[in-house]
C-alpha positions in Angstrom: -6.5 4.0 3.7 -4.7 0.9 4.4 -3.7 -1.4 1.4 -4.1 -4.7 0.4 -0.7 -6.7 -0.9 -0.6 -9.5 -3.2 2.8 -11.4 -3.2 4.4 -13.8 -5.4 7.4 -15.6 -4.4 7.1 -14.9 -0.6 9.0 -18.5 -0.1 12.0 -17.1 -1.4 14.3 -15.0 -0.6 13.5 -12.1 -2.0 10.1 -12.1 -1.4 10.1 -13.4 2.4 12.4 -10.3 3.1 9.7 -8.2 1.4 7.0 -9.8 3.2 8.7 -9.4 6.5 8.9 -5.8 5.8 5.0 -5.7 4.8 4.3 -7.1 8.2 5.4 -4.2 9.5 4.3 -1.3 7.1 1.3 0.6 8.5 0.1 1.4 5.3 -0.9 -2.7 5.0 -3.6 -4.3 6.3 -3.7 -7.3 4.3 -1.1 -9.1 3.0 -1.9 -12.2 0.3 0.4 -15.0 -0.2 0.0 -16.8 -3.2 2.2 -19.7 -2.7 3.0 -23.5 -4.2 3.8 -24.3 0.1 3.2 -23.0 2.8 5.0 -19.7 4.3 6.8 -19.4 7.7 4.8 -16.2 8.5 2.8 -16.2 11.1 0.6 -12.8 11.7 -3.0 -11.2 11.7 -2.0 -9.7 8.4 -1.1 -12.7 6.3 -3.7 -14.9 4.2 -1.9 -17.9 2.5 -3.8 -18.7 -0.7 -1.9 -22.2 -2.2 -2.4 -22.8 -5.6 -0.5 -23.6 -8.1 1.4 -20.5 -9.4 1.4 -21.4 -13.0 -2.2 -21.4 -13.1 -3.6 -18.7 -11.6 -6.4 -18.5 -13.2 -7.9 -20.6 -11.0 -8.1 -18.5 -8.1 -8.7 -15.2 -10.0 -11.7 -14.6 -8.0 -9.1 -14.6 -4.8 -6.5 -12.1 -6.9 -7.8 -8.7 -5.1 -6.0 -6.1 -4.1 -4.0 -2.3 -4.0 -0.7 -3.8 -5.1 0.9 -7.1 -6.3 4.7 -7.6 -5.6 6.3 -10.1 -8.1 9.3 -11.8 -6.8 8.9 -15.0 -8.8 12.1 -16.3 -10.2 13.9 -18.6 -11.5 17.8 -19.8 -12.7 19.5 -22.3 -15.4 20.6 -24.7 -12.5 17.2 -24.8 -10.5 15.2 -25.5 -13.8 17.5 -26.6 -16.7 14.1 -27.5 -18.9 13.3 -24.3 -20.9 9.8 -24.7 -21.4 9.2 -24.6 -17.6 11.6 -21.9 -17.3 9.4 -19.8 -19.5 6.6 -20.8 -18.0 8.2 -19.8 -14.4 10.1 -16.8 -15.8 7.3 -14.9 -18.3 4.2 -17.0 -17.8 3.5 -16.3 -14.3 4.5 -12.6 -14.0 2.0 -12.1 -17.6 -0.6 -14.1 -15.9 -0.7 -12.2 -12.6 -0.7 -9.0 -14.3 -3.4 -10.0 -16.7 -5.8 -10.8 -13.6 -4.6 -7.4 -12.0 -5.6 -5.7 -14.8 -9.0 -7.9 -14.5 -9.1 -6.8 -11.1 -8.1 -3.4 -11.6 -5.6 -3.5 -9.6 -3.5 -0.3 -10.7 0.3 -1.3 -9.1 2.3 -4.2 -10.0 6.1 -4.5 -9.4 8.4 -7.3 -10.5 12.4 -8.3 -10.0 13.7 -8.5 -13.9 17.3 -8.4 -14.2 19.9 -6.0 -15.9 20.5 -5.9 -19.4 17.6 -7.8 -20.5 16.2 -7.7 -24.7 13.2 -9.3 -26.3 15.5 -9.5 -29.4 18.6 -11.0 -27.2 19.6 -14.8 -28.9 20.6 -15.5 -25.5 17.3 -17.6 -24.2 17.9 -16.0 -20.7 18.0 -12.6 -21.0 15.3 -12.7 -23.8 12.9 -14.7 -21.6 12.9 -11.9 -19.0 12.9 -8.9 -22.1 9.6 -10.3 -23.7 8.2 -10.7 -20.4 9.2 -6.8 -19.4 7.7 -6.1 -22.9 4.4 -7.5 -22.6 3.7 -6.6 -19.0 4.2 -2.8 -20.1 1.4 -3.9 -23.1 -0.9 -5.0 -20.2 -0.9 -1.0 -19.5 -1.6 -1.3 -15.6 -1.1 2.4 -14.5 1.9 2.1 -12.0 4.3 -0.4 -13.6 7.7 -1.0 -11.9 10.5 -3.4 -13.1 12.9 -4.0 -10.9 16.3 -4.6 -12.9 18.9 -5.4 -10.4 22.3 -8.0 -11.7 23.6 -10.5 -9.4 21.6 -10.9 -6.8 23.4 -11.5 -3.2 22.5 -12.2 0.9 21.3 -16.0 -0.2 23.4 -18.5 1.8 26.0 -20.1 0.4 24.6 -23.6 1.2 21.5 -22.7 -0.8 23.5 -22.7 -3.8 27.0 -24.2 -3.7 27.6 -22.9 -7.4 27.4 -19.4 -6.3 30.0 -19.1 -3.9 33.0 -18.6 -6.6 30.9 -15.7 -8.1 30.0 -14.1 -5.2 33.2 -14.0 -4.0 34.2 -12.6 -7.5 31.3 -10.1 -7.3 33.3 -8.9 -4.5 36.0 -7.3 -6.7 34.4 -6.6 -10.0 31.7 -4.5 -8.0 35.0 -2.1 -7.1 35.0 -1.3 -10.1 32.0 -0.9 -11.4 31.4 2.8 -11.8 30.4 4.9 -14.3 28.0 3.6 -17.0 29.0 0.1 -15.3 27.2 0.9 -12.1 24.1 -0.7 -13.4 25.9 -4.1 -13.5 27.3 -4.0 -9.6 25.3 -6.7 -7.2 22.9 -5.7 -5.4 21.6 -7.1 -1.7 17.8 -9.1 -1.7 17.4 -6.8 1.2 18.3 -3.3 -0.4 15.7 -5.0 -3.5 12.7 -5.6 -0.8 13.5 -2.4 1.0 13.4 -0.7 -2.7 10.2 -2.0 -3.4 8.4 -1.7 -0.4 8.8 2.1 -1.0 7.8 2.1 -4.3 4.5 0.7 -3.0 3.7 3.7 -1.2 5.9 6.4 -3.2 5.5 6.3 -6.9 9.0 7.2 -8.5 10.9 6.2 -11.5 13.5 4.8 -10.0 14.9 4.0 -6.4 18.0 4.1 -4.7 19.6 0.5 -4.0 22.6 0.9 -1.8 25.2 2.8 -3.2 23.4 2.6 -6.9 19.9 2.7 -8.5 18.0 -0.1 -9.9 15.7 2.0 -12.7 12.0 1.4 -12.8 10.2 1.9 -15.8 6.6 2.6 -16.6 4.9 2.1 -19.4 8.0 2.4 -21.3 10.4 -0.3 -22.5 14.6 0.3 -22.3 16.5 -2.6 -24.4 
């Protein structure tokens, strides 16, 4: 039977490869939007709900579904305030899956990052471990945590800071093999691709490019 998606974040780039890839999946017939501004999407399958993503509790009665895709993120340069990076970074992913377990909604997927620990002193990378931590606690059924490093295929223009490291990226990934292989970039459009199968094939982890980005379910890796 055809699914229903919920995604979060379809306005960036992540996301709007994911959603473009939903359009097309058979196994959708509904595709939800929950979205700050509007999409660019235009298709019989697309319902934009906008609201305000760090409240979603509003429109709980709206969060329905098979499967919710999480692609909310955020960085250090877009929000330098650290309240409303937590609020962006764990709030919104622990909200959505509180509602989906409300809702019994039994698949939720989110983009995490490598080498993440709720006991890090780094704010970062224990902002994104507590929030891997507590969404396993939720204890939906089919939990997926996508944990990819750098992140590549935005524009340069959309983020003049990243240029240098991307270029870099270019020759650390040559030699990152081994136990390291978990550290080498990975393509937003290898991440969509990965997560688009995971919403019809249940696995523990998924092939992204040349490596694997591990899922986990209801476990929790440091």
């Amino acid at each position: 039977m055809p699914k229903t998606a919920i995604i979060l974040g379809a306005t960036g780039l992540t996301g709007s490869l994911l959603t473009a890839l939903l359009i097309k999946d058979p196994n959708y017939c509904k595709i939800k939007l929950f979205t700050r501004r509007p999409t660019t999407f235009s298709d019989p399958k697309i319902e934009e709900i906008k609201c305000d993503l760090l409240n979603l509790n509003v429109v709980k009665t709206e969060f329905t579904g098979d499967i919710i895709f999480c692609c909310i993120g955020t960085t250090k340069a877009k929000t330098p305030n650290r309240d409303l990076y937590y609020k962006i970074d764990y709030g919104i992913p622990i909200e959505a899956a509180q509602l989906a377990k409300e809702n019994s909604i039994d698949t939720f997927l989110v983009i995490s990052s490598v080498g993440t620990s709720d006991k890090s002193p780094f704010f970062y990378v224990r902002t994104k471990g507590e929030m891997e931590r507590d969404l396993l606690k939720i204890g939906i059924p089919n939990t997926y945590i996508m944990k990819p490093a750098f992140i590549n295929g935005r524009p340069d223009e959309d983020r003049k800071g990243e240029k240098l490291l991307k270029l870099l990226m270019k020759v650390t990934d040559f030699f990152m093999i081994g136990p390291l292989k978990k550290y080498k970039s990975a393509q937003a459009s290898q991440i969509a691709k990965a997560m688009a199968h995971l919403g019809t094939n249940y696995h523990k982890e998924a092939n992204i490019g040349n490596h694997q980005i591990k899922t986990l379910s209801h476990q929790y890796e440091s």
